[in-house]
C-alpha positions as a printed NumPy array, in Angstrom:
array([[ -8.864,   7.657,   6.918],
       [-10.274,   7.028,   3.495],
       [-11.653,  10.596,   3.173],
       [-10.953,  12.371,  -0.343],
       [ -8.901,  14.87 ,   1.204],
       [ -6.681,  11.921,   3.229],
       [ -6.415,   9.921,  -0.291],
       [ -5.288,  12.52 ,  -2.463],
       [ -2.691,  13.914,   0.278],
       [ -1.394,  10.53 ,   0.827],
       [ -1.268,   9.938,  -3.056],
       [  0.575,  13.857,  -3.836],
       [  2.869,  13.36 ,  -0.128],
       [  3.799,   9.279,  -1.865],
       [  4.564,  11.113,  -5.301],
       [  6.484,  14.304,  -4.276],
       [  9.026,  11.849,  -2.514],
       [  9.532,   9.573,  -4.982],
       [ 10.196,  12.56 ,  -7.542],
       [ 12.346,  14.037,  -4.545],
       [ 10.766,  17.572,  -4.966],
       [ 10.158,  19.762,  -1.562],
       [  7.161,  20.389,   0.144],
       [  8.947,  24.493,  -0.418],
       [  8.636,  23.149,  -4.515],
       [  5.205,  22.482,  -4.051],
       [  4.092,  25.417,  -2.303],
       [  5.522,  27.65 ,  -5.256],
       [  4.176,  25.846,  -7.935],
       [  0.73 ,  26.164,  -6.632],
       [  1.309,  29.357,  -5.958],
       [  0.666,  29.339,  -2.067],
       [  2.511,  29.766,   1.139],
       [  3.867,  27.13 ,   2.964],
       [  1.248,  26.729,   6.321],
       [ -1.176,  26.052,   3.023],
       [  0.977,  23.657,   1.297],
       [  1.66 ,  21.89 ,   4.602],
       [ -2.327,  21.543,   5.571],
       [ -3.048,  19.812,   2.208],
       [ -0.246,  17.46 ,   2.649],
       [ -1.992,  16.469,   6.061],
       [ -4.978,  16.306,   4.433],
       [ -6.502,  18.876,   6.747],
       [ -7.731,  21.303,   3.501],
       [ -9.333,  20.625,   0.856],
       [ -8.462,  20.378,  -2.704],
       [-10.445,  21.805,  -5.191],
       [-10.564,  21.176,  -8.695],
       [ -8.089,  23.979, -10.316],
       [ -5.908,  23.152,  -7.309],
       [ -5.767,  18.697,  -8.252],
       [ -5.041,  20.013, -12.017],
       [ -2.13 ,  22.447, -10.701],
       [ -0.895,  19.388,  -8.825],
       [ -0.973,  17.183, -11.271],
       [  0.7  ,  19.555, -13.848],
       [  3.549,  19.764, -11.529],
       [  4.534,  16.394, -10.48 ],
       [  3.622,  15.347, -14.233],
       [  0.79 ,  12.856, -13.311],
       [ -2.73 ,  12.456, -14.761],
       [ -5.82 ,  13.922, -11.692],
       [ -6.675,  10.473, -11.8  ],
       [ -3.099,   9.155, -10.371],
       [ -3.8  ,  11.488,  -7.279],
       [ -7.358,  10.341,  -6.469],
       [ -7.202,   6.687,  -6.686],
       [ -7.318,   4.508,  -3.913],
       [ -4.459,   2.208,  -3.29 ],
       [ -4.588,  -1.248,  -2.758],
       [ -3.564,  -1.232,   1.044],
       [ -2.683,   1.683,   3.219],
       [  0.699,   1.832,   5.316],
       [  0.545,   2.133,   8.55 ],
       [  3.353,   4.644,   8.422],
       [  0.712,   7.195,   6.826],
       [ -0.433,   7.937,  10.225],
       [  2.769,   9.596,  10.727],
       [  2.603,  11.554,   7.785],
       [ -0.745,  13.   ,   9.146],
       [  0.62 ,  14.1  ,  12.149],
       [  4.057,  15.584,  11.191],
       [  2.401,  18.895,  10.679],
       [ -0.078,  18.493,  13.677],
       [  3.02 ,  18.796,  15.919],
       [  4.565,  22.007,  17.293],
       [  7.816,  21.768,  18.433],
       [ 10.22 ,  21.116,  15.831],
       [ 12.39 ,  18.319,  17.547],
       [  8.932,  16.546,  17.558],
       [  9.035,  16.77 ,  13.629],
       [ 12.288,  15.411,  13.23 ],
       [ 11.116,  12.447,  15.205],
       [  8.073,  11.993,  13.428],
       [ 10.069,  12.029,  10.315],
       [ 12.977,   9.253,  11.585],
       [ 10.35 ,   7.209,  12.395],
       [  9.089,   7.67 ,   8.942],
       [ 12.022,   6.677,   7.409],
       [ 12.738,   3.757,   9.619],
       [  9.311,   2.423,   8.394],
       [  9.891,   2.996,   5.086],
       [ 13.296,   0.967,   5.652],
       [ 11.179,  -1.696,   7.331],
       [  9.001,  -2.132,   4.537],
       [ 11.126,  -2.347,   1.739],
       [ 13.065,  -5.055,   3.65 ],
       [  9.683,  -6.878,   4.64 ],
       [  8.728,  -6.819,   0.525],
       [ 12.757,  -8.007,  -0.159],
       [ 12.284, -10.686,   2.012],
       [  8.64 , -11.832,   0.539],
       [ 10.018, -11.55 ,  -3.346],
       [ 12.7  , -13.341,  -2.645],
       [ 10.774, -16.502,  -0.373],
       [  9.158, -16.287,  -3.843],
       [ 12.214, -17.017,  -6.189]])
């Protein structure tokens, strides 16, 4: 899972939803249609040079933001690797609840550990 292709999509997928842009947004700023867009967010194509600067031009970020290596990866990140993989739309959806609910989970989990700190 620590392939270049897997870090950088995980990095550009973490970034484009804090900055609440579209994966639609994306796909038009780079200038490419959507099954493209979609496939680098999975990590399933690679990224090329011109492509990283293009992506970093858009979400305002220096390359080097969207190839470094985080400290720990979520486990939810699995799901964002296979939300494209599936077919059926109603599959999607679910992948993407279950995103959310453990994005909900984890923000409570780090809530709970700051404030054990204090």
């Amino acid at each position: 899972m620590n392939d270049s292709n897997m870090i950088i999509a995980r990095n550009v997928f973490t970034l484009l939803k804090k900055q609440n842009k579209k994966r639609i947004d994306f796909a038009e700023a780079l200038q490419i249609d959507k099954q493209i867009a979609n496939r680098m967010l999975s990590g399933a194509c690679m990224i090329n040079g011109i492509k990283l600067k293009q992506i970093s031009d858009f979400l305002g970020v220096e390359m080097e933001e969207l190839t470094k290596i985080s400290e720990y990866v979520l486990e939810a990140d699995v799901i964002h690797t296979f939300i494209e993989k599936v077919e059926s739309e109603q599959a999607k959806n679910t992948l993407q609840i279950a995103d959310k609910l453990s994005d909900m989970i984890l923000f409570h989990s780090k809530v709970r550990e700051n404030g054990a700190e204090i």
